[in-house]
C-alpha positions as CSV (number, residue, x, y, z in Angstrom):
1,X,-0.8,48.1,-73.2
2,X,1.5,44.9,-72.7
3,X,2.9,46.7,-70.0
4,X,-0.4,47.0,-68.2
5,X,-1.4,43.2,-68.9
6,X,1.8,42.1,-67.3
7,X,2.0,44.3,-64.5
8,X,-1.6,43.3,-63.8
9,X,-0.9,39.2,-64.2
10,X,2.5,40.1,-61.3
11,X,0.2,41.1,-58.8
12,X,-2.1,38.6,-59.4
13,X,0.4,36.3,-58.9
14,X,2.0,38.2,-55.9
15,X,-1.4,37.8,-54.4
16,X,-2.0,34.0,-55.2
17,X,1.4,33.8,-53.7
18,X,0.2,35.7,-50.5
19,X,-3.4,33.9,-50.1
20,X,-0.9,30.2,-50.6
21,X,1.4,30.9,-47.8
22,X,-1.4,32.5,-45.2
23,X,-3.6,29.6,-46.0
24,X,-0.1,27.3,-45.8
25,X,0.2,29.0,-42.3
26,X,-2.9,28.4,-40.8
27,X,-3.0,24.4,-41.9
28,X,0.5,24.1,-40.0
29,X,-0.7,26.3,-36.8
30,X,-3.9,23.9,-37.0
31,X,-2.2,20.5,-37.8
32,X,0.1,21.6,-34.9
33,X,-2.8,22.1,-32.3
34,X,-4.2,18.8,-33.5
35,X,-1.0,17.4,-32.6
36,X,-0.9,18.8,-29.3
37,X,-4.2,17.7,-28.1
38,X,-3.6,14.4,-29.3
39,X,-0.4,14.3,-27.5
40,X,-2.6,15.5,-24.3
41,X,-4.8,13.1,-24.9
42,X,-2.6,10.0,-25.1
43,X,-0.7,11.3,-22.6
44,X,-3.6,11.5,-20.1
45,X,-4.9,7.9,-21.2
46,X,-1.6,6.8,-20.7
47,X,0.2,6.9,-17.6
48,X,3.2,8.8,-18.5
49,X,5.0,9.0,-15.7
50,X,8.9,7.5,-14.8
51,X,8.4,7.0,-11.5
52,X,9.8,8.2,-8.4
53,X,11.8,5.8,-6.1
54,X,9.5,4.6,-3.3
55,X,11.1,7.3,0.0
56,X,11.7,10.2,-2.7
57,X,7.2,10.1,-3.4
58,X,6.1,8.9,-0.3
59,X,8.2,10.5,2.5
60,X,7.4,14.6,1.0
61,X,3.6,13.7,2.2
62,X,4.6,13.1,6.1
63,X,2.1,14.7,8.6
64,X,1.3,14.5,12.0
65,X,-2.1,14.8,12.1
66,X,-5.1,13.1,10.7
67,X,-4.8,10.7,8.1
68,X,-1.3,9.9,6.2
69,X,2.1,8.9,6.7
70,X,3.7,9.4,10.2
71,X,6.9,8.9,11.2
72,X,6.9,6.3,13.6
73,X,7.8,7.0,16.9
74,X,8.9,3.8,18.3
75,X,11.4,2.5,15.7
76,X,14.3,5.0,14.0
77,X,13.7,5.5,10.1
78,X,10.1,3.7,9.8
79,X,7.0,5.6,8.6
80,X,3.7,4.1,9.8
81,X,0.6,5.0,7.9
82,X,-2.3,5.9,10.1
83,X,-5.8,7.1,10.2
84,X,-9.1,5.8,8.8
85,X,-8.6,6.0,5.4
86,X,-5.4,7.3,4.5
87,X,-3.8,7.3,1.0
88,X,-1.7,4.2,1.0
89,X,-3.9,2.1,-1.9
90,X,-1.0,0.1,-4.2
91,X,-1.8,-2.2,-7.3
92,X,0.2,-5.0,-7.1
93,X,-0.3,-8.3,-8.9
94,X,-3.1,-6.9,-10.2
95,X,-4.7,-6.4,-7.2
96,X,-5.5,-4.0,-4.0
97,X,-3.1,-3.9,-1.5
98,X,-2.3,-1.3,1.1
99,X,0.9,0.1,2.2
100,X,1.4,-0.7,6.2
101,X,4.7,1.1,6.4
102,X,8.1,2.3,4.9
103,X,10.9,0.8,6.6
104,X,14.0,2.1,7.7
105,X,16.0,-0.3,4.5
106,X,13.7,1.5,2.2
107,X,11.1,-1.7,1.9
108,X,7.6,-1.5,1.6
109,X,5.6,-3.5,3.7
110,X,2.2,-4.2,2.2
111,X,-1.1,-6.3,3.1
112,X,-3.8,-7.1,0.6
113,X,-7.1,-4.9,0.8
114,X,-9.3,-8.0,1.6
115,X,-8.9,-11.6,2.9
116,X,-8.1,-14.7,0.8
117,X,-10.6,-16.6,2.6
118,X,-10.9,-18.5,6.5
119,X,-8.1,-21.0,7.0
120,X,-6.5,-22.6,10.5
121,X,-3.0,-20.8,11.5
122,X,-1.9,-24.8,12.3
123,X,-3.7,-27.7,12.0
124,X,-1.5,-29.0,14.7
125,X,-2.9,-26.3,17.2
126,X,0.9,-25.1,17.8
127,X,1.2,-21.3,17.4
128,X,5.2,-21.9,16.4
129,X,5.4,-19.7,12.9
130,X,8.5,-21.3,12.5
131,X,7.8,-24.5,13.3
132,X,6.9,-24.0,10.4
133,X,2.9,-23.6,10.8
134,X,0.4,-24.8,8.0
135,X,-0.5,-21.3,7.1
136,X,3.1,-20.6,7.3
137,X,3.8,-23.3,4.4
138,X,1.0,-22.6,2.6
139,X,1.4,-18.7,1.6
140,X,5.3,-19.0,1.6
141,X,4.9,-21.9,-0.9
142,X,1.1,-22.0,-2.8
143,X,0.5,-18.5,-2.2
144,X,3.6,-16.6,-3.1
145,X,3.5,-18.6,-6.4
146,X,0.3,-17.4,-7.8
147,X,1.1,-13.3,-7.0
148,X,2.1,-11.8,-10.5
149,X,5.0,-10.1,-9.5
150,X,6.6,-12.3,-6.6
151,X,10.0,-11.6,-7.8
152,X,9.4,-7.9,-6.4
153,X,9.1,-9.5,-2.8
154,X,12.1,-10.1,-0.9
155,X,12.9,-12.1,2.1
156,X,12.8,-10.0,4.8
157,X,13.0,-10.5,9.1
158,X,9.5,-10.6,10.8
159,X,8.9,-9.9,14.5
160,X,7.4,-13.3,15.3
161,X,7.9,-12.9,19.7
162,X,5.1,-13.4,22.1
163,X,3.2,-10.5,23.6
164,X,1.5,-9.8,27.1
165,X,-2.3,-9.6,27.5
166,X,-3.9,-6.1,27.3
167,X,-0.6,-4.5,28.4
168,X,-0.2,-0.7,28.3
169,X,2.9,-0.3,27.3
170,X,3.4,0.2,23.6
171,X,7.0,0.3,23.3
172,X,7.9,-2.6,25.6
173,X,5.1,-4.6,23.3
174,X,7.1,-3.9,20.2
175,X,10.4,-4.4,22.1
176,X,8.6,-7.9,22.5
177,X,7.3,-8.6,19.5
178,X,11.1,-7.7,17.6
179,X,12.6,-10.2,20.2
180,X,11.9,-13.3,18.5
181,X,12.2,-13.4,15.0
182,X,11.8,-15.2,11.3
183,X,12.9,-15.2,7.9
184,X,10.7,-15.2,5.0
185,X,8.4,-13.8,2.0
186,X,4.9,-14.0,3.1
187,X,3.6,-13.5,6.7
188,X,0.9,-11.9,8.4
189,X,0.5,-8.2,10.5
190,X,1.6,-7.8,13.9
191,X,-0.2,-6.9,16.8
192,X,1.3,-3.8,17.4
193,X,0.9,-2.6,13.6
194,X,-2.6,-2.6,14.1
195,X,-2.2,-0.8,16.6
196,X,0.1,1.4,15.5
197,X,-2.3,2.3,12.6
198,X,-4.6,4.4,15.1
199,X,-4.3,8.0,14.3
200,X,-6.0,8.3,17.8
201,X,-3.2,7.9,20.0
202,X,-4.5,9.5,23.1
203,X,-7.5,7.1,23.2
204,X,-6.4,4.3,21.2
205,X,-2.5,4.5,21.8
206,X,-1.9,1.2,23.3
207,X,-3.0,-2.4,24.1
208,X,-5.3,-1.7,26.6
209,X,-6.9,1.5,25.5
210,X,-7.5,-0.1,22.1
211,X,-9.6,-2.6,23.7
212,X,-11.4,-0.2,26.1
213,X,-12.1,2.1,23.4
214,X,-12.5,-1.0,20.6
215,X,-15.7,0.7,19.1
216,X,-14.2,4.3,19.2
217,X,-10.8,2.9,17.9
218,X,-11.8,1.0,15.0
219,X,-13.4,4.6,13.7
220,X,-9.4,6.1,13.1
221,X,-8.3,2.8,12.2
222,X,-7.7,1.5,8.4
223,X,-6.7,-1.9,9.2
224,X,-10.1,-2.6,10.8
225,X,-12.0,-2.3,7.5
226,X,-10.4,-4.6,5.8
227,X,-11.2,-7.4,8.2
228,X,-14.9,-8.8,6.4
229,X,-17.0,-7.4,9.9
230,X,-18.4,-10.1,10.9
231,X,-15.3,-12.7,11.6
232,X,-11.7,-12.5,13.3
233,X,-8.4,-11.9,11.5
234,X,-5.6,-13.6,11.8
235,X,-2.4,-12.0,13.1
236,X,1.4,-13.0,13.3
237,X,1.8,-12.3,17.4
238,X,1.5,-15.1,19.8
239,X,0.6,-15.7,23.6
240,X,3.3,-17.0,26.2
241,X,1.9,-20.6,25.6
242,X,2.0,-22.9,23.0
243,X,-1.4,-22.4,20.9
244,X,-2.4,-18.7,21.7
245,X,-2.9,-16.0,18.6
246,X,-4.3,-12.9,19.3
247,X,-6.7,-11.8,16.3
248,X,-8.5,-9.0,15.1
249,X,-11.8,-9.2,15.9
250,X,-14.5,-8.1,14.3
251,X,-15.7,-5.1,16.7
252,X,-12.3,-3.9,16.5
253,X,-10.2,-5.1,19.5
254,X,-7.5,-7.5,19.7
255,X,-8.5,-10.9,21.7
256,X,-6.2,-14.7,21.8
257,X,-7.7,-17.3,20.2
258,X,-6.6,-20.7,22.2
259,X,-7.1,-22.9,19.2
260,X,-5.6,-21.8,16.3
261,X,-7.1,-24.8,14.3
262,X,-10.4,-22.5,14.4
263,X,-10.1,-20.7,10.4
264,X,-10.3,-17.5,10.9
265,X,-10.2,-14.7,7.9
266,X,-6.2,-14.4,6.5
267,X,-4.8,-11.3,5.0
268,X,-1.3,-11.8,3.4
269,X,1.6,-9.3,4.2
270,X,4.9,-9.1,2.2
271,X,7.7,-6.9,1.9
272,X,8.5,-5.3,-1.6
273,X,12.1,-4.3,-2.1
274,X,13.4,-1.2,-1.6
275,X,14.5,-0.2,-5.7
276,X,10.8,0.0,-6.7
277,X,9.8,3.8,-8.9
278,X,5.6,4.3,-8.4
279,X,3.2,6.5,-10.2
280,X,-0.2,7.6,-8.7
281,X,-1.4,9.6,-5.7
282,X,-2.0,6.8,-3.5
283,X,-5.6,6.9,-3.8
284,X,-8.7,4.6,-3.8
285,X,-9.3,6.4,-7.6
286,X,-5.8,6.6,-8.4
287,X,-3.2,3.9,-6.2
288,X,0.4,3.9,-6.2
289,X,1.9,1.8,-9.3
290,X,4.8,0.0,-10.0
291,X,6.3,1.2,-13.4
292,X,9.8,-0.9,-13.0
């Protein structure tokens, strides 16, 4: 009889035993799954990401048609983006800017995705960047000093040389533009960028189709929408005379302006050194990121 009682009260124990470690199993299998998701979620709300150096991330996306990153054709080891909207959106400063190119030294070259307002090129009327001009001084000195991360852009050589009127030769314009040249942080885009930021080369390949085609051209052409549409935009490329900038104007073709004390809409251009890891696809939704 005290056999019975006790071999009764082992298996009730065997089974407590078995019902504790089952139910001991599922709280760890749940906890763990909690865990997970959480880690998902933080993850996700997070940006987790280490970054990739700047030429590693964006050079894998190359194309050659339609929007994107081209390599450009007129200078060894530069990539041109190109296109009407391609996916070249960068936070930096805490801001919208836009990635014009990557340059053969591994640099970004960047403008901001809207103007900082209308100011004069030089109050003077002289179009001698390096003179220097007023709007020279004032984002080289003011300006730089107010971007967040200015220690992230580096001096860096600027084609500052005088370009010929509705020419049609792309290659001898640039040739130009890279004869005469400047040192510094802040600056503004060059003739020839704009133009080089047609994915419509056939129609909109050079000076002069550019301007023939203005209202066909600014459809392929990012840079045009950031200019405000209804007001010129100032660029860094002079006439052969003294007080001549050509401009961006606001149906999309490139004109002088002969008094460069007019204020006109200015979009600041740097160069970001070449050691910088992003995150992000690039996107409107999702830009590039700096994470060192």
């Amino acid at each position: 009889m005290g056999r019975h009682r006790r071999t009764r009260r082992n298996k009730k124990q065997r089974r407590i035993i078995v019902v504790s470690l089952i139910s001991f199993l599922f709280i760890m299998i749940g906890g763990y799954a909690a865990f997970q998701t959480n880690l998902n979620i933080t993850a996700k709300g997070n940006i987790m990401c280490n970054g990739t150096i700047v030429k590693d991330l964006l050079l894998k996306n190359v194309v050659d048609v339609g929007d994107g990153l081209y390599k450009d054709e007129y200078e060894e080891g530069k990539y041109t983006y190109k296109g009407a909207n391609p996916n070249n959106y960068i936070t930096f400063s805490g801001e919208t800017w836009r990635i014009i190119s990557v340059e053969s030294d591994g640099t970004l070259k960047i403008m901001r995705n809207e103007s900082i307002g209308n100011r004069a090129w030089d109050d003077t009327n002289s179009n001698d960047w390096t003179r220097p001009a007023t709007l020279n001084t004032y984002l080289n000195e003011e300006y730089l000093q107010t971007l967040l991360d200015f220690d992230k852009v580096i001096t860096h050589t600027w084609s500052t040389g005088a370009v010929e009127l509705v020419n049609d030769d792309l290659a001898d314009q640039i040739s130009d533009e890279n004869g005469t040249t400047w040192n510094g942080h802040v600056g503004l885009i060059t003739a020839s960028e704009y133009l080089r930021a047609n994915s419509n080369n056939e129609q909109c390949g050079n000076f002069k189709l550019a301007n023939e085609n203005a209202q066909l051209c600014l459809t392929t052409n990012w840079i045009y929408s950031i200019g405000p549409g209804n007001d010129y935009v100032w660029t860094l490329s002079t006439y052969n005379n003294s007080m001549t900038v050509f401009r961006i104007s606001y149906w999309g073709n490139l004109n002088v302006n002969n008094q460069v004390t007019y204020l006109s809409y200015v979009v600041p251009t740097l160069y970001l050194t070449s050691n910088l890891k992003l995150c992000g696809q690039g996107t409107k939704e999702n830009p590039y990121v700096i994470v060192n």
